[in-house]
DRENTORTI-640809 format. One record per residue (C-alpha): residue number from 1; residue in one letter; x, y, z. Coordinates in Angstrom, 2 decimals. Example, Ala and Ser with C-alpha at 12.3 -4.5 7.8 and 13.67 -1.06 7.14 Angstrom:
! DRENTORTI-640809
+-----+------+---------+---------+---------+
: seq : type :      px :      py :      pz :
+-----+------+---------+---------+---------+
:   1 :    a :   12.30 :   -4.50 :    7.80 :
:   2 :    s :   13.67 :   -1.06 :    7.14 :
+-----+------+---------+---------+---------+
This chain:
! DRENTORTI-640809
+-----+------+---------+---------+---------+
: seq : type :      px :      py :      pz :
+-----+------+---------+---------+---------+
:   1 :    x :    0.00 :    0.00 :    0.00 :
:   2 :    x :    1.41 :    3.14 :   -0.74 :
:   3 :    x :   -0.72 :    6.58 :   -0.29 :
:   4 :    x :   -3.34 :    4.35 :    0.22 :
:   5 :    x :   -3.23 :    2.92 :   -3.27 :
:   6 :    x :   -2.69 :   -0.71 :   -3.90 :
:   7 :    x :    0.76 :   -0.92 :   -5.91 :
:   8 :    x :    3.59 :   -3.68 :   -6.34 :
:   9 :    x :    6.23 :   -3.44 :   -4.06 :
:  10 :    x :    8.90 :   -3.70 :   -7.45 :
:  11 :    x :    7.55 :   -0.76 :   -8.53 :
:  12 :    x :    5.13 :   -0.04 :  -11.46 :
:  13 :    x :    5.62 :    0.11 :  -15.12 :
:  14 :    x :    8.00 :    2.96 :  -15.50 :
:  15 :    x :   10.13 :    1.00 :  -13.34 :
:  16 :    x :    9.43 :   -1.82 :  -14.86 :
:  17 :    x :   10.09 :   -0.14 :  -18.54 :
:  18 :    x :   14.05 :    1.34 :  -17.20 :
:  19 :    x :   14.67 :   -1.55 :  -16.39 :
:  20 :    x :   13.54 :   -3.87 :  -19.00 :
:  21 :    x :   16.48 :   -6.02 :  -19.69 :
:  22 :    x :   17.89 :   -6.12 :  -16.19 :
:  23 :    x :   15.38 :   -7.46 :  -13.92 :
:  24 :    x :   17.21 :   -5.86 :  -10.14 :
:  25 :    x :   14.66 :   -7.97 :   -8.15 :
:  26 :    x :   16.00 :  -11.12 :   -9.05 :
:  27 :    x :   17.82 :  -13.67 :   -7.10 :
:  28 :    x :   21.45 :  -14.52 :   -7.34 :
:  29 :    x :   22.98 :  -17.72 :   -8.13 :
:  30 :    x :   24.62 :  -16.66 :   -4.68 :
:  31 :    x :   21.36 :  -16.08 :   -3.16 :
:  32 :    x :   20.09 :  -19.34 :   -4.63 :
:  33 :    x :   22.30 :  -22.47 :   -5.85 :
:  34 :    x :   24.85 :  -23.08 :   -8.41 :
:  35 :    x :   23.24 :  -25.75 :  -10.32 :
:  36 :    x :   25.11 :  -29.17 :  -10.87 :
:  37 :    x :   25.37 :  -32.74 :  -12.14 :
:  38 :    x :   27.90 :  -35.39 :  -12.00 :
:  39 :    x :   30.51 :  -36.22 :  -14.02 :
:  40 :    x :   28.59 :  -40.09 :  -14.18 :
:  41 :    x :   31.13 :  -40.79 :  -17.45 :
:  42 :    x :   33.85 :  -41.43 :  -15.59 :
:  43 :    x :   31.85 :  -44.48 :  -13.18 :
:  44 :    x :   31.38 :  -46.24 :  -16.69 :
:  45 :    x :   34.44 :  -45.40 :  -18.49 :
:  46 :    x :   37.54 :  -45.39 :  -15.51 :
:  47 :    x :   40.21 :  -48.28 :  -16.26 :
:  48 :    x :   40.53 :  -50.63 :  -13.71 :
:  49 :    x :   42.52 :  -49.05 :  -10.69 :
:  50 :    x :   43.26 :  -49.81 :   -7.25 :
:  51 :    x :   40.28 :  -47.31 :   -5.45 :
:  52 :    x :   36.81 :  -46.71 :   -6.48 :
:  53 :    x :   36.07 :  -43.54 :   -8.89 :
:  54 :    x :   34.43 :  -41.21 :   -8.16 :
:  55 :    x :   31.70 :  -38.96 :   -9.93 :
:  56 :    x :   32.59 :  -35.46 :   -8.46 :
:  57 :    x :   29.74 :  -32.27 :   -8.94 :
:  58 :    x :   30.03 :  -30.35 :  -11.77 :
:  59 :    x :   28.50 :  -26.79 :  -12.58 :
:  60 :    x :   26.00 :  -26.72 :  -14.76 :
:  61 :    x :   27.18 :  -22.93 :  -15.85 :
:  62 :    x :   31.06 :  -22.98 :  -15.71 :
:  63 :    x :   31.06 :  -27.09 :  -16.29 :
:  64 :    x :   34.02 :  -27.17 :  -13.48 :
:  65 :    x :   34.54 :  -29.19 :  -10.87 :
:  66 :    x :   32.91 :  -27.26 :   -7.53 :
:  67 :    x :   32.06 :  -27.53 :   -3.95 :
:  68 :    x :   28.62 :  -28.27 :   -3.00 :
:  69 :    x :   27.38 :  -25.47 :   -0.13 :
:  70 :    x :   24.12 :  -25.44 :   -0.49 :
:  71 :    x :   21.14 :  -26.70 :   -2.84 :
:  72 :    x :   17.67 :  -27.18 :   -4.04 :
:  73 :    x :   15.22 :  -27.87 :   -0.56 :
:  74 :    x :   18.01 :  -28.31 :    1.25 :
:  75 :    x :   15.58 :  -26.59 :    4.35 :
:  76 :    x :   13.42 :  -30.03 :    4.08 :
:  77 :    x :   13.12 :  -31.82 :    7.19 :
:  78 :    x :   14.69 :  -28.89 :    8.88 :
:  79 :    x :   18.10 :  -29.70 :    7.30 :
:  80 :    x :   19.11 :  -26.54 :    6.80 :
:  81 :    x :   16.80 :  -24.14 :    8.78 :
:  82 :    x :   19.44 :  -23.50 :   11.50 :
:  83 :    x :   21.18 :  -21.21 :    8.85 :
:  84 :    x :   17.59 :  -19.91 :    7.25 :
:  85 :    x :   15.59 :  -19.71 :   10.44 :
:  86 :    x :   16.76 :  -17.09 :   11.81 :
:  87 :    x :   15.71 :  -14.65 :    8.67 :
:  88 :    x :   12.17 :  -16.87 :    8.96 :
:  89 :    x :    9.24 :  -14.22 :    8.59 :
:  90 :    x :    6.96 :  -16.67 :   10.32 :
:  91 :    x :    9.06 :  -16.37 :   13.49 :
:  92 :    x :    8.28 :  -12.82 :   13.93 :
:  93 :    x :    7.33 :  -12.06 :   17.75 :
:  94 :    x :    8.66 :  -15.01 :   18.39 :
:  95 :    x :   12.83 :  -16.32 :   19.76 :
:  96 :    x :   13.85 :  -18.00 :   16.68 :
:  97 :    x :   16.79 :  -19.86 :   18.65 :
:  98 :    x :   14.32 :  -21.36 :   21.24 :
:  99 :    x :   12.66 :  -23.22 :   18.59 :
: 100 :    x :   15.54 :  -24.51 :   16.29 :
: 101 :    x :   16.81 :  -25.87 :   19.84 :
: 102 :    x :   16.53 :  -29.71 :   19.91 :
: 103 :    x :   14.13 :  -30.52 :   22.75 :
: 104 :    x :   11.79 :  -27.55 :   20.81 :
: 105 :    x :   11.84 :  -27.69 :   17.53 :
: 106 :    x :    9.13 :  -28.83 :   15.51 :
: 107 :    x :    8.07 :  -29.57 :   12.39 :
: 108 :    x :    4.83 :  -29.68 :    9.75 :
: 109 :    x :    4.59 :  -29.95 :    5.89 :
: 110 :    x :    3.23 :  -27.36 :    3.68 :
: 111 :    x :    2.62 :  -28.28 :   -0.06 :
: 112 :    x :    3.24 :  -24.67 :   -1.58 :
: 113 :    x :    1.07 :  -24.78 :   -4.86 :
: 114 :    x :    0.44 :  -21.90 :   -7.29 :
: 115 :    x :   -2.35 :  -19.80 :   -5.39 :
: 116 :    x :   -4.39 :  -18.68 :   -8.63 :
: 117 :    x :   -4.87 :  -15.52 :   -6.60 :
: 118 :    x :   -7.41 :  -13.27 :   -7.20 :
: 119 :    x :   -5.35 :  -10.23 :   -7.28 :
: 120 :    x :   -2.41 :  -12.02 :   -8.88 :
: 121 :    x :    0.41 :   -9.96 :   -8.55 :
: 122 :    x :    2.55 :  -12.15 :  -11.42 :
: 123 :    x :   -0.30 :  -10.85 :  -13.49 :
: 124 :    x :    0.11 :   -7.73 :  -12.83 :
: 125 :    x :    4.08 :   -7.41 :  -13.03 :
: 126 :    x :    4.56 :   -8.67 :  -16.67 :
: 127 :    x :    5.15 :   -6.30 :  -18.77 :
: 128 :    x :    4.12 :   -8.24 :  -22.20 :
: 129 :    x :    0.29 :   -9.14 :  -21.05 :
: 130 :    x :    1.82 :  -13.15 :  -21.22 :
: 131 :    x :    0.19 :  -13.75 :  -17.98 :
: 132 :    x :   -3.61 :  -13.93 :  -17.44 :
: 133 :    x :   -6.51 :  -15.28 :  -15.38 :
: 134 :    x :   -8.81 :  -17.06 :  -17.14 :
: 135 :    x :  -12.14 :  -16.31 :  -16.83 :
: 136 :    x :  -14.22 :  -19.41 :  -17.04 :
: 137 :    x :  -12.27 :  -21.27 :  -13.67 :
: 138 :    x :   -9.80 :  -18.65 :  -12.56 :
: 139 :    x :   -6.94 :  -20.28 :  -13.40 :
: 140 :    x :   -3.88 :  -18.13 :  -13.67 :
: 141 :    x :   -1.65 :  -19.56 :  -16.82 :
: 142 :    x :    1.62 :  -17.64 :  -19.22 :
: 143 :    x :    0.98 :  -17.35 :  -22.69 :
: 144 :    x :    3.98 :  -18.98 :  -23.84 :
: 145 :    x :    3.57 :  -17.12 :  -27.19 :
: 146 :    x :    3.37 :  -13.52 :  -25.66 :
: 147 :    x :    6.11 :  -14.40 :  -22.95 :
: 148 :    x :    9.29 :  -12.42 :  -23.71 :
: 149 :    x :   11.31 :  -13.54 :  -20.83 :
: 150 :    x :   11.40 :  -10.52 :  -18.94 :
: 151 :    x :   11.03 :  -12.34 :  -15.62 :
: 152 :    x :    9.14 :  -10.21 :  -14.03 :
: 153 :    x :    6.39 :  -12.33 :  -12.88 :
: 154 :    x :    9.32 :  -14.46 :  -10.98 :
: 155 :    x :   10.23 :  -11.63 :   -8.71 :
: 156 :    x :    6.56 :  -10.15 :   -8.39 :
: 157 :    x :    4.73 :  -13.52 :   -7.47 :
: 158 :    x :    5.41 :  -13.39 :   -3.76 :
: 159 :    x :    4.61 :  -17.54 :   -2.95 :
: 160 :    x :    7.40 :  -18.03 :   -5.60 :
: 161 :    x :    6.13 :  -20.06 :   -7.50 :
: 162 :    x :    7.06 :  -18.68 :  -11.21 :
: 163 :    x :   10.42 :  -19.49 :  -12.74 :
: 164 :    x :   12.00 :  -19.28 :  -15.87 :
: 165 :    x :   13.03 :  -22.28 :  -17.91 :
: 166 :    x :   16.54 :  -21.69 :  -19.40 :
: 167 :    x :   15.98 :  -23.79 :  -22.59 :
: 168 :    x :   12.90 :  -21.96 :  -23.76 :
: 169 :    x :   13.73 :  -18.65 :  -22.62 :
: 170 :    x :    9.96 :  -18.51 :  -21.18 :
: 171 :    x :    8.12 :  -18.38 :  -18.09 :
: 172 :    x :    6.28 :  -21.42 :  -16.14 :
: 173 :    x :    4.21 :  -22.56 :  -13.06 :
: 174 :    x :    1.91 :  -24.63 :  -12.17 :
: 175 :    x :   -1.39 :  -25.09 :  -14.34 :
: 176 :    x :   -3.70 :  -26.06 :  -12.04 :
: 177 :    x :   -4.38 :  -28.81 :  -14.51 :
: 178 :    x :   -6.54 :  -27.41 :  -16.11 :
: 179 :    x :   -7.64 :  -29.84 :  -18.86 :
: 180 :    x :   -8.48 :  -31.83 :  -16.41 :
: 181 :    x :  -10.19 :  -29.51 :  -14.78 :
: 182 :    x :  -12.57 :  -28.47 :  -17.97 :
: 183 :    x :  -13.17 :  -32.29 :  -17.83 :
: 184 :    x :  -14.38 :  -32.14 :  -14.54 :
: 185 :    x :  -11.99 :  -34.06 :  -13.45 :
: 186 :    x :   -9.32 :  -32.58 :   -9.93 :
: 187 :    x :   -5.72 :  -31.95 :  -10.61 :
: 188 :    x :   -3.46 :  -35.14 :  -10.21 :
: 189 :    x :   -1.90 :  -34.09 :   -7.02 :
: 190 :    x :   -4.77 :  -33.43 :   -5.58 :
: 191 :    x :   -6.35 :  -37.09 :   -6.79 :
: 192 :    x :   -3.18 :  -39.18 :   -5.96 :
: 193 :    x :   -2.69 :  -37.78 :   -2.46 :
: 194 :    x :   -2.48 :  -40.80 :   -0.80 :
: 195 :    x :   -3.24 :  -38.81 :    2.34 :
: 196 :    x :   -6.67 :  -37.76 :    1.75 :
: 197 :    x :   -5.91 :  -34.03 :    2.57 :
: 198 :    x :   -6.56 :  -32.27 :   -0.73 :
: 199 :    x :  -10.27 :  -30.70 :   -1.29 :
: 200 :    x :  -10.88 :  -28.91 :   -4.59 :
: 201 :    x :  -14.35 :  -27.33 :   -5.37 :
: 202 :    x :  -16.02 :  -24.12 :   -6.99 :
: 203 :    x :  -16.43 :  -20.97 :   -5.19 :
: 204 :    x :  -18.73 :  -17.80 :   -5.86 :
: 205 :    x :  -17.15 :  -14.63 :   -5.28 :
: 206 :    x :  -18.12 :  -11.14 :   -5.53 :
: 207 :    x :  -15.12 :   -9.20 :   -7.87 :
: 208 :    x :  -16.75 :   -6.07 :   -7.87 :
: 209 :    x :  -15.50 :   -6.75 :   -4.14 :
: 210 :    x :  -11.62 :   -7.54 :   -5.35 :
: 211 :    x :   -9.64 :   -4.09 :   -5.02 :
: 212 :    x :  -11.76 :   -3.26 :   -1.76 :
: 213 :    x :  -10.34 :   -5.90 :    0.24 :
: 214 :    x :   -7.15 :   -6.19 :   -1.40 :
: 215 :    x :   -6.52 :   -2.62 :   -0.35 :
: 216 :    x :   -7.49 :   -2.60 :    3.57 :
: 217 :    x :   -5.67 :   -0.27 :    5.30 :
: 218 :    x :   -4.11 :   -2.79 :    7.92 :
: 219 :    x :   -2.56 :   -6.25 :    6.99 :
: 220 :    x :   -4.86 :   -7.85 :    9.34 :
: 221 :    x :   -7.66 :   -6.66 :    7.71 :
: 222 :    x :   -7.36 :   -8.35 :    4.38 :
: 223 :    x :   -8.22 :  -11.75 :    5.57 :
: 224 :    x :  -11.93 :  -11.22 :    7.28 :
: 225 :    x :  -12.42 :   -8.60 :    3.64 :
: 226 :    x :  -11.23 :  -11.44 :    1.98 :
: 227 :    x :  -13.96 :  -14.12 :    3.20 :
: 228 :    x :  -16.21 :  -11.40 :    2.52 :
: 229 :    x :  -15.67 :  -11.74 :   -1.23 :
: 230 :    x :  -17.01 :  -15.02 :   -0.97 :
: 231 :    x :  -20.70 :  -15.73 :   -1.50 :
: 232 :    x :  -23.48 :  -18.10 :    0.00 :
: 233 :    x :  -24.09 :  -20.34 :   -3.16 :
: 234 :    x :  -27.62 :  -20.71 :   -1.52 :
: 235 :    x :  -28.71 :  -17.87 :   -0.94 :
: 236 :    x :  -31.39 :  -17.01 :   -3.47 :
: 237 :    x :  -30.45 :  -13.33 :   -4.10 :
: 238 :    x :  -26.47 :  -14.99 :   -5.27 :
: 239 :    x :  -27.79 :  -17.58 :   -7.38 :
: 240 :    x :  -30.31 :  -14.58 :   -9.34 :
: 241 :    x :  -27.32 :  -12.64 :  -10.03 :
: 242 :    x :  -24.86 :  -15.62 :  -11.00 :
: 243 :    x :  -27.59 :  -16.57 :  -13.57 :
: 244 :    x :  -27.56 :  -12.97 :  -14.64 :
: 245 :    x :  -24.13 :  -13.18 :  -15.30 :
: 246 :    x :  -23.97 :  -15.86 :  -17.09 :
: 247 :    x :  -22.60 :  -18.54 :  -14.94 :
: 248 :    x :  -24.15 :  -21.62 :  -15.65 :
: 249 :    x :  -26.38 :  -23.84 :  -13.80 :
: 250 :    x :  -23.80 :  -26.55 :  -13.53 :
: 251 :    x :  -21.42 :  -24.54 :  -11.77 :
: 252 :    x :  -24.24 :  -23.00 :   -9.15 :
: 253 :    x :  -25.07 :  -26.55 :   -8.27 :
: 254 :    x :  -21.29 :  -27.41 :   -7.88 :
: 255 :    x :  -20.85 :  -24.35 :   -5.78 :
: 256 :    x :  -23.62 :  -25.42 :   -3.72 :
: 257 :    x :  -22.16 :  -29.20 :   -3.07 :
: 258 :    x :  -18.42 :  -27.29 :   -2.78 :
: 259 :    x :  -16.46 :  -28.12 :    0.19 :
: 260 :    x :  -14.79 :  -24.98 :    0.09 :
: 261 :    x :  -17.04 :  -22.66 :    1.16 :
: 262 :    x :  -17.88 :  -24.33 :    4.05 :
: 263 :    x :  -14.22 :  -25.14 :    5.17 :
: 264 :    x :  -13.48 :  -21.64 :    4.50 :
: 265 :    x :  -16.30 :  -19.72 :    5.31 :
: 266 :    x :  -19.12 :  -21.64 :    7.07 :
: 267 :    x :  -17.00 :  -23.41 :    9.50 :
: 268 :    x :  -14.00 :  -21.18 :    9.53 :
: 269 :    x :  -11.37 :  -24.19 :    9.47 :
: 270 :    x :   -9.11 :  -23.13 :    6.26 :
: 271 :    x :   -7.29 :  -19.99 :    6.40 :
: 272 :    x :   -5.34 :  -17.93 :    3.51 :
: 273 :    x :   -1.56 :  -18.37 :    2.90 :
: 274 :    x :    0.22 :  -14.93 :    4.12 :
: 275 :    x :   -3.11 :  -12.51 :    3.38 :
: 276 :    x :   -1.03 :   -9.70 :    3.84 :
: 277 :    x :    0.56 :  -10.18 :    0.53 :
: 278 :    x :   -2.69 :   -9.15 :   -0.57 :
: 279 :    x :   -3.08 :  -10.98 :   -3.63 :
: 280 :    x :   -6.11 :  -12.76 :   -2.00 :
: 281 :    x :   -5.12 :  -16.53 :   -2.54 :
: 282 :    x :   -7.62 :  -19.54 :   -3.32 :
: 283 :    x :   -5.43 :  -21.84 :   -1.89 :
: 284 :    x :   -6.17 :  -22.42 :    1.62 :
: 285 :    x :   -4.95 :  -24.15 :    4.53 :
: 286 :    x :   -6.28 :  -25.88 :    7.39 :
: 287 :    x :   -3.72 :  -25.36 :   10.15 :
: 288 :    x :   -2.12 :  -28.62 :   11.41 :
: 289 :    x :   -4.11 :  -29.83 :   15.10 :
: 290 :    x :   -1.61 :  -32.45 :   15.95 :
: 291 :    x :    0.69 :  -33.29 :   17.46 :
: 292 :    x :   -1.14 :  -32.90 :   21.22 :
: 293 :    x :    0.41 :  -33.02 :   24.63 :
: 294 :    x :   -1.48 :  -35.41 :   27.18 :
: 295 :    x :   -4.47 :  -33.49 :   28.75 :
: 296 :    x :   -7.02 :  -35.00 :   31.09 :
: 297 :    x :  -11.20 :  -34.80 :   29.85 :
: 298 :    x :  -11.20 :  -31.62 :   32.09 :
: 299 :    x :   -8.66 :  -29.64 :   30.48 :
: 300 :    x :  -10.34 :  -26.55 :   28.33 :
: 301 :    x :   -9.74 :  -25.76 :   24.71 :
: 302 :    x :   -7.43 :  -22.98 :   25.24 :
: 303 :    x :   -4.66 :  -24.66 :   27.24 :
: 304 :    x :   -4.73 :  -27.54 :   24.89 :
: 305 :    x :   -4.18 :  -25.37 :   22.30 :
: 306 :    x :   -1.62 :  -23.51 :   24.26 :
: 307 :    x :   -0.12 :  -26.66 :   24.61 :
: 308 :    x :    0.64 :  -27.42 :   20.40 :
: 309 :    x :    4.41 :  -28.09 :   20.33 :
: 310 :    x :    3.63 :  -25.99 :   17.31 :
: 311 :    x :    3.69 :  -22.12 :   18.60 :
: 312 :    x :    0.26 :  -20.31 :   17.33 :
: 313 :    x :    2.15 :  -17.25 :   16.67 :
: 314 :    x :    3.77 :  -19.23 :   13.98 :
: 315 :    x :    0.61 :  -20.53 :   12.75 :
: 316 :    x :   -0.52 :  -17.18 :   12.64 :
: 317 :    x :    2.59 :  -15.27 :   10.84 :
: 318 :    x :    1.84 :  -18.13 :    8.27 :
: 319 :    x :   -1.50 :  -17.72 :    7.57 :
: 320 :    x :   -3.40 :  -14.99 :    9.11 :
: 321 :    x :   -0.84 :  -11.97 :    9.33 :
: 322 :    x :   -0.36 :  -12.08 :   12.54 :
: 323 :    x :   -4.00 :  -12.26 :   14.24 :
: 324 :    x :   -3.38 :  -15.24 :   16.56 :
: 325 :    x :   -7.48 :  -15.19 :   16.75 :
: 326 :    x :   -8.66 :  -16.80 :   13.27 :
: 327 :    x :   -6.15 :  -19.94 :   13.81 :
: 328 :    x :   -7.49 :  -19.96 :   17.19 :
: 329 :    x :  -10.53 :  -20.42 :   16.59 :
: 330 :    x :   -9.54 :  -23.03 :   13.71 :
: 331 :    x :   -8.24 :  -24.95 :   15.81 :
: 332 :    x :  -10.49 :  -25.01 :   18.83 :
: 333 :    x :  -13.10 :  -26.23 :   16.53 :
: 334 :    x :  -10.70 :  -29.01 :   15.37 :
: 335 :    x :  -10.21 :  -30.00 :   19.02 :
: 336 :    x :  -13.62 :  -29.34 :   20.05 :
: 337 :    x :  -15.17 :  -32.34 :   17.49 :
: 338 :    x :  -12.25 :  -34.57 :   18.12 :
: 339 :    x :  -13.59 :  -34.38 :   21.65 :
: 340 :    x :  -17.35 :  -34.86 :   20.98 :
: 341 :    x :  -16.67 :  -37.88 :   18.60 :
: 342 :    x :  -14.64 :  -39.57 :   21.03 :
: 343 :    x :  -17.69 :  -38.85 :   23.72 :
: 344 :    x :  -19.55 :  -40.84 :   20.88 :
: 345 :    x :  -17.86 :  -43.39 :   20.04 :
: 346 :    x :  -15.64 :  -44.11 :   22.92 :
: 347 :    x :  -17.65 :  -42.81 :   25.92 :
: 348 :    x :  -21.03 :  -43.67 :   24.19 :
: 349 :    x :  -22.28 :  -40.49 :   25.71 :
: 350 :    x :  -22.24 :  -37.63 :   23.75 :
: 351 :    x :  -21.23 :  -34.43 :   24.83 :
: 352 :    x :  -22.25 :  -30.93 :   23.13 :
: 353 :    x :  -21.14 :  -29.01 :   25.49 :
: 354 :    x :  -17.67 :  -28.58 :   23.99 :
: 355 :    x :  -19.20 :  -27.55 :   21.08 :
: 356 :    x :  -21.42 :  -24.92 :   21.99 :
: 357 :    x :  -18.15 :  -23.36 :   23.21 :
: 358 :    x :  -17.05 :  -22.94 :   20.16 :
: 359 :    x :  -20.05 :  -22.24 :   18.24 :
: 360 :    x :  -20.34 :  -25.22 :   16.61 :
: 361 :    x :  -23.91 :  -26.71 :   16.42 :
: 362 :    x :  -23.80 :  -30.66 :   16.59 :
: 363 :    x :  -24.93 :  -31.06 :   12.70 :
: 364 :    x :  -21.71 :  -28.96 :   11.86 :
: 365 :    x :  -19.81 :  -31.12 :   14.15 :
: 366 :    x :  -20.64 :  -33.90 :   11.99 :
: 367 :    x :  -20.58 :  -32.61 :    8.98 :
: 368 :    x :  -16.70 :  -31.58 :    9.84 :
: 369 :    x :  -15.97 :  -35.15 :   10.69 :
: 370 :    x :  -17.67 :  -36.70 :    7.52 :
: 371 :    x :  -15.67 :  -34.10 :    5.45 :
: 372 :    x :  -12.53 :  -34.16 :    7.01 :
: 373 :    x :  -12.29 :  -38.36 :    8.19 :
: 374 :    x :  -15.08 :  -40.36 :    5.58 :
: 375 :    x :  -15.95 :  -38.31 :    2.66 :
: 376 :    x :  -16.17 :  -40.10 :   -0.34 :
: 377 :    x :  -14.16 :  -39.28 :   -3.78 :
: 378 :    x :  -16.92 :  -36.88 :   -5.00 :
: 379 :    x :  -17.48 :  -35.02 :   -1.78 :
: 380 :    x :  -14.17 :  -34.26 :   -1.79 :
: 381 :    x :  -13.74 :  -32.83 :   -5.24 :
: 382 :    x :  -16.45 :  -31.32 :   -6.91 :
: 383 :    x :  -15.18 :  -29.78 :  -10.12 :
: 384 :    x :  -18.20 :  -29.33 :  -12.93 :
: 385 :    x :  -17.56 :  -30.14 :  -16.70 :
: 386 :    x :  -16.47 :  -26.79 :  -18.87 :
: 387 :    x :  -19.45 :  -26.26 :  -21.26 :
: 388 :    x :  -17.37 :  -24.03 :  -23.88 :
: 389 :    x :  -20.21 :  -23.72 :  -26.23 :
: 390 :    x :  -18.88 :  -20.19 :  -27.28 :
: 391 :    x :  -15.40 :  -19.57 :  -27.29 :
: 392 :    x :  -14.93 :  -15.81 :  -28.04 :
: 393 :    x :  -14.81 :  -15.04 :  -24.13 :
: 394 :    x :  -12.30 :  -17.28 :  -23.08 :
: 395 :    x :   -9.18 :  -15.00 :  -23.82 :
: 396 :    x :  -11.13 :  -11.77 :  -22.69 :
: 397 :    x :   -9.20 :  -11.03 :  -19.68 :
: 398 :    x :   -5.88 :  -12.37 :  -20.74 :
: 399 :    x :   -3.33 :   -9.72 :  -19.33 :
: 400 :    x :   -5.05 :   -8.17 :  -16.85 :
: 401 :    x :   -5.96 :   -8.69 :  -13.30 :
: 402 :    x :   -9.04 :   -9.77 :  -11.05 :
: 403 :    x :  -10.83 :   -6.49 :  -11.59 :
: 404 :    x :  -10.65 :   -3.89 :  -14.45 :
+-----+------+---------+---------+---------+
């Protein structure tokens, strides 16, 4: 935000424009990794000696023989994140040493996707129009034609997710599948999770509504504008205007059977990835309940919580800019129908008490454990078929943003 205007942080076109064929935004090989292979020629061709060859690193930019320092995901597993960590924005408010110290460290995995944002700020930086959201599904996809190579969408997209592909000279990220998609059909990594975590769905959102909550005054404010983008797809005054604007019946009814209104709205479980960036993802996150320390039937909701070897000002850095209260809430609910289904099925005597303290009715309660433990392959992914009966529209917003 700058005089109260929504602008990229890289600066806008005239920026953009001086510096056209030197991109100052983007990382060094320093900054980043030397890419290498292995000499593997020398394993198959060495003459018999007396000690075992050896395929030594080689750069992929000089082609001499280096030193590995550092590399690709080296940070996995928390290999490397006592050198990173301490530059971590997620540990902000919080003693960065404490928790890269053995006995309290912890660990959780977050798939980082493409967020097909609705204010997508790769969109937005490239200065040849190559990138665009498409209308029909929101998908955000690079024109590989209209790509010059500028890079600019690599340094602007804030999740990082854009990079340049040195043998084409063009842009790339992740497609959201989306042939599969106009099939009506979820993207493979969502289908072959073997872990049952992915939901993917239609949502109904206001865009008139776009630039208003992208451009709230405080950082904490974009997430609650942000759910207010999205729209009841039952409530009878949404479904007259959708049909007004053309959206077809298919896709109300899919929006109605959608898991991801209710996950992220309704029930208040999912949460956006760094709102602050103000791009207003559609990739959401449910934050991660386990693992819990002991507690006894009497202790309440907030000291379990509390008790999360994973710190909720973490949690909150990471997905709610800071505002410890939406993950809170998140995850009481979490807790709260763990507890009731266990007064079910292992106390045989239910309890909806915990759930009234978190304003959870006992039909949501269920609903949450059906979704989140039993749903079947079609509750979890309800993607309608593409009916492209008239094609003109379907480039009509290439190169712009969200909103005009």
């Amino acid at each position: 935000m700058k005089n109260d205007q929504l602008t990229l942080k890289a600066g806008g076109r005239a920026h953009k424009l001086l510096n056209i064929f030197h991109n100052p935004d983007l990382p060094t090989i320093d900054e980043y990794y030397e890419p290498w292979t292995y000499d593997y020629d020398k394993l198959i061709s060495s003459p018999k000696k007396k000690y075992q060859p050896s395929a030594r690193p080689k750069s992929l930019i000089t082609g001499k023989t280096l030193r590995i320092q550092w590399g690709p995901n080296w940070e996995d597993d928390l290999a490397g994140v006592c050198e990173t960590g301490a530059e971590d924005v997620n540990f902000n408010n919080l003693d960065h040493s404490i928790y890269l110290a053995f006995k309290k460290v912890f660990m959780f995995y977050l798939p980082r996707l493409c967020e097909h944002c609705l204010n997508p700020a790769c969109v937005a930086s490239c200065p040849s129009g190559a990138l665009y959201k498409r209308e029909e599904d929101g998908v955000v996809l690079v024109d590989q034609e209209r790509c010059r190579g500028w890079r600019y969408c690599v340094s602007g997209c804030p999740y990082k997710k854009v990079y340049y592909n040195w043998d084409t000279g063009r842009s790339e990220k992740r497609i959201f599948c989306y042939p599969r998609i106009e099939a009506g059909m979820p993207p493979l990594c969502a289908q072959t999770c073997v872990g049952r975590i992915r939901y993917v769905g239609v949502v109904l959102y206001d865009v008139d509504k776009i630039q208003w909550a992208a451009s709230a005054k405080k950082a904490q404010e974009v997430y609650p504008a942000h759910l207010e983008i999205l729209l009841d797809p039952e409530n009878p005054e949404v479904i007259k205007t959708a049909k007004e604007q053309g959206i077809s019946e298919n896709f109300i009814d899919a929006a109605k059977r959608s898991p991801i209104y209710r996950l992220a709205k309704s029930w208040r479980l999912a949460l956006p990835l760094h709102p602050e960036y103000r791009t207003l993802p559609m990739v959401w996150y449910i934050p991660p309940l386990s693992p819990v320390a002991e507690h006894s039937e009497s202790t309440g909701l907030d000291t379990l919580i509390d008790s999360l070897r994973i710190p909720i000002t973490y949690l909150a850095n990471l997905l709610s800019a800071g505002d410890e209260e939406p993950v809170r809430l998140a995850l009481k609910r979490l807790a709260a129908v763990r507890q009731y289904m266990r007064s079910v099925r292992v106390d045989k005597s239910a309890d909806p008490e915990v759930l009234d303290s978190v304003g959870l009715t006992v039909e949501a309660a269920q609903d949450i454990y059906r979704l989140l433990a039993l749903a079947r392959y079609d509750e979890r992914f309800v993607v309608p078929t593409l009916n492209r009966t008239d094609g003109e529209h379907l480039y009509a917003d290439q190169g712009c943003c969200g909103f005009e």
